[in-house]
N, C-alpha and C positions, 0 to 999 in steps of 0.2 A: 387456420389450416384446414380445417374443416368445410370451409367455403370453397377453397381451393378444389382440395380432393373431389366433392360434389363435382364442382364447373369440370375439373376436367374430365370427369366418370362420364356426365354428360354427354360433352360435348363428342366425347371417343362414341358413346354410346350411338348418338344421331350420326354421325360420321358410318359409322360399322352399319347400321340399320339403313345407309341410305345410298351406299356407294355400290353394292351389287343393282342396286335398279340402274343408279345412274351408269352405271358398265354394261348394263343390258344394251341402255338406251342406247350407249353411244355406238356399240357395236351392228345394231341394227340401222344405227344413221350410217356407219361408214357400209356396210353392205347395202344401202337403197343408195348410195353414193358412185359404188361401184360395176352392182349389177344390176339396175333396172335403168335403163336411160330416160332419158328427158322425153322424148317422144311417145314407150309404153308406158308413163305416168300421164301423162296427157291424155290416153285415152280413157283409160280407168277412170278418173275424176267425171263426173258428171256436168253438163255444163250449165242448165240450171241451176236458178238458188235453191229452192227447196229440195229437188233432191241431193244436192251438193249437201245442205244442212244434212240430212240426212245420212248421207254417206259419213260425214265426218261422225256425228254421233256415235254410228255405230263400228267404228274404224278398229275400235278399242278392241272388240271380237276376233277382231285378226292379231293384233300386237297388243297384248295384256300388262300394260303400262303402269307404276303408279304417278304421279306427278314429278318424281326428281328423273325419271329416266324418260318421260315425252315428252319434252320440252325438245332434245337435240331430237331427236327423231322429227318433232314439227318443223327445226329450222331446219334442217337437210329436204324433207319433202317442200317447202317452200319455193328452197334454191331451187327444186329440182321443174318448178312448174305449178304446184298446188295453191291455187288461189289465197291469200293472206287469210280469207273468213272460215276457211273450212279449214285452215289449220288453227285458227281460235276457236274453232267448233271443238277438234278434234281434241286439242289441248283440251278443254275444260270437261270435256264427257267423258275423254278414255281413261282418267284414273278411277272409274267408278262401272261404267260402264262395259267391264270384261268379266269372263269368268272368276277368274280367282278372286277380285274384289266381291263380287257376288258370293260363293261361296263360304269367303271368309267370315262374310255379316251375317248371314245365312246361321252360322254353324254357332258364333257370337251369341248370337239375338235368335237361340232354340226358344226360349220362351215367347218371344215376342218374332215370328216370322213376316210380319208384315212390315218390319224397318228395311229388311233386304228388298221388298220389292219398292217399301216408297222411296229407299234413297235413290234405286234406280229413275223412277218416275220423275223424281226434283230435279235430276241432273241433267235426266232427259230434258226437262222444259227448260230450266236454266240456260243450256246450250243454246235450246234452240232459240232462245227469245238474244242469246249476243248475237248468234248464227245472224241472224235480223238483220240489226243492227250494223252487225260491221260488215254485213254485204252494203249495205247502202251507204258506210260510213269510209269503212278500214282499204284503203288503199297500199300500194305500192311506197308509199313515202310513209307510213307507219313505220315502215321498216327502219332497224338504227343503220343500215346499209341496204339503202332500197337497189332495189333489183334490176333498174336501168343501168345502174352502175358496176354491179357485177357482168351484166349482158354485156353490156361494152367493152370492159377487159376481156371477156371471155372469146368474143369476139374480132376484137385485137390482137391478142394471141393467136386465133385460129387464122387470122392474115397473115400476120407474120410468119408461122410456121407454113402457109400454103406458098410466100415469096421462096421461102429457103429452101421445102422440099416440094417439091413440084407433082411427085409421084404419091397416090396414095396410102399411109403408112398402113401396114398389116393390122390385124385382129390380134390385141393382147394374149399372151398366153394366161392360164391358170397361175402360173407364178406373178405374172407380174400381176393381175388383178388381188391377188391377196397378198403381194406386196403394197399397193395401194391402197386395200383396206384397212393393212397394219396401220401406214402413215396418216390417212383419214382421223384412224379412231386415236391416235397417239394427240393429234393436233386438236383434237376435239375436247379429250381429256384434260386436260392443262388447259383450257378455254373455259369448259364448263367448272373444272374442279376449283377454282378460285374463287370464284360465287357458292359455292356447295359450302366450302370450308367458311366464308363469311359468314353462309347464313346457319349454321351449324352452332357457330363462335353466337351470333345473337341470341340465340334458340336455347342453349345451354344456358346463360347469364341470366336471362328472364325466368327461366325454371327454376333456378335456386334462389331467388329472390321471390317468387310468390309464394305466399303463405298459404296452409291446407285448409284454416279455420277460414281465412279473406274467403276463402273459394267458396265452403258450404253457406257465408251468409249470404253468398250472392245467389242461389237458387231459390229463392221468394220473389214472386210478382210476375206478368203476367207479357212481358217483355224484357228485363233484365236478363232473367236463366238466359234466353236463346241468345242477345246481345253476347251474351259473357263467353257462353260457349263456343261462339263463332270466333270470339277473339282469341280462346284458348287453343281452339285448332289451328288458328292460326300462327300463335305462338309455338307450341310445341312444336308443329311441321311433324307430327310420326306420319310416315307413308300409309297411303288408304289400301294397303295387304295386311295391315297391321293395328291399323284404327281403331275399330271395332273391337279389338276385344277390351282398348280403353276407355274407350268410348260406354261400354255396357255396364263399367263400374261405378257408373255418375248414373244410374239411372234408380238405385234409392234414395238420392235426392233431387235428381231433378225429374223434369217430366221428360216423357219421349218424344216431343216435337223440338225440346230445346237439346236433347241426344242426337236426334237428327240432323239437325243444324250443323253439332258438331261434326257429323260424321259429311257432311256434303259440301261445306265452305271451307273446310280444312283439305280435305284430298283434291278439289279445287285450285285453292289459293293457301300456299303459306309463306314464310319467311324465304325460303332456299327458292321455293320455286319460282318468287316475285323477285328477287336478287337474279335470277338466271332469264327472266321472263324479258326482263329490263338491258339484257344483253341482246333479246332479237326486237323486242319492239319499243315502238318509246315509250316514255312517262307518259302522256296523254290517251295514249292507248288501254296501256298497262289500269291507270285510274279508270278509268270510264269502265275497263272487265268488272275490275272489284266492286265499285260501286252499284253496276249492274246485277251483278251476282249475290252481294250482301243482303241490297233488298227483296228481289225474289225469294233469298230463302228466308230472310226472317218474314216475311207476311205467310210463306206457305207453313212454315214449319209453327207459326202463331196457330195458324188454323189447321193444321193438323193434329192442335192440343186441344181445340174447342170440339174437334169431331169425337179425336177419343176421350173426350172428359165425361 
């Protein structure tokens, strides 16, 4: 019984900590959905790689995302025109990369103020080294519904409505645009929340089955702590608004590069966010992020323990 009660403390626990992002998100995806067209997203996006990478990095400053709420904001700007690499930019820097995760670490880690600025600095490079990669890799068929295939319907549609009415239709009023946004974010919801409640359901299971003692023997050596921690952010999935103040209680035993670790591959990548991640892009994508990601930050955050040793 005991087991039980835990799982589902848990499980409600992740769920309740994670559902106001993901209701941000969706909300800001059905209003990019609604009120910014295809064409002034087009302009905005730079068309360069590198300051494309860049723009995505620092996207986060405008919409202050943790990981469960930009993901549908990434697919919606997607749909809407956004290159597939700068919304993989975008995804992985803006849960870390905005004010309130800033502050949060900030406020966290009073004794130690230099984790707030290096986690921004890891995320930064981290981004920008897939930013790379999947300019030169990540195409249109990454997608689990690539984008010729949406244009085409989309396009098909707009034939067929151009045979039927001939005459240009008017400019939506106010009602009917936030009647559309209702229905966006409703379809969105029930899309995204199936994969959330999955990975919530994993997330809680795994937390009442690790033991407290397994955990402090694994902060000894000189690769393990950061391995371990990377894995535990992963497991847990707590949102990176919220990380950090967990994150700062592993830090009289472990060191602060394998703390860091955890604070930058968990708000990154975790359970909910790779179950949700795997609904816009494929597995071969989705792998090639993590793998890319994992090792960046264990060699940085290795050497971020030998600087402060």
């Amino acid at each position: 019984m005991s087991f039980l009660s835990d799982f589902r403390a848990m499980m409600i626990g992740i769920l309740l900590e994670s559902f106001p992002f993901v209701l941000l998100g969706i909300i800001i995806s059905a209003l990019l959905q609604t009120l910014i067209s295809d064409q002034t997203l087009q302009r905005w996006i730079p068309k360069k790689t590198i300051p494309g990478i860049l723009f995505g990095c620092l996207l986060g400053i405008l919409f202050p995302l943790c990981e469960c709420g930009i993901i549908p904001v990434v697919h919606r700007l997607i749909r809407k025109g956004m290159p597939p690499y700068i919304g993989i930019v975008f995804m992985m820097a803006g849960p870390i990369i905005n004010p309130v995760v800033f502050t949060s670490t900030f406020v966290a880690f009073r004794t130690h103020p230099e984790m707030a600025i290096a986690r921004i600095a890891l995320a930064f490079a981290v981004a920008a080294v897939i930013g790379l990669w999947a300019a030169w890799r990540v195409r249109d068929t990454a997608l689990r519904t690539p984008l010729n295939n949406a244009h085409e319907h989309v396009a098909a549609a707009s034939a067929g409505s151009k045979r039927q009415i001939p005459v240009k239709a008017p400019k939506p009023a106010w009602k009917n645009k936030f009647h559309d946004t209702l229905e966006h974010a409703v379809i969105e919801m029930f899309d995204v929340g199936k994969y959330l409640v999955l990975g919530a359901t994993v997330t809680a299971l795994l937390q009442t089955v690790v033991s407290k003692e397994w955990i402090v023997a694994l902060s000894e050596g000189n690769w393990t702590p950061h391995l371990f921690m990377m894995g535990l952010s992963y497991v847990l999935s707590i949102c990176s608004t919220a990380d950090s103040f967990v994150g700062v209680t592993f830090i009289p035993d472990f060191s602060l590069g394998s703390v860091l670790a955890f604070l930058v591959f968990g708000a990154m990548l975790d359970i909910k966010s790779t179950l949700m991640l795997l609904k816009v892009f494929r597995f071969k994508t989705v792998a090639t992020v993590m793998a890319i990601s994992a090792v960046i930050v264990l060699l940085s955050t290795v050497a971020f323990d030998h600087l402060y040793s």
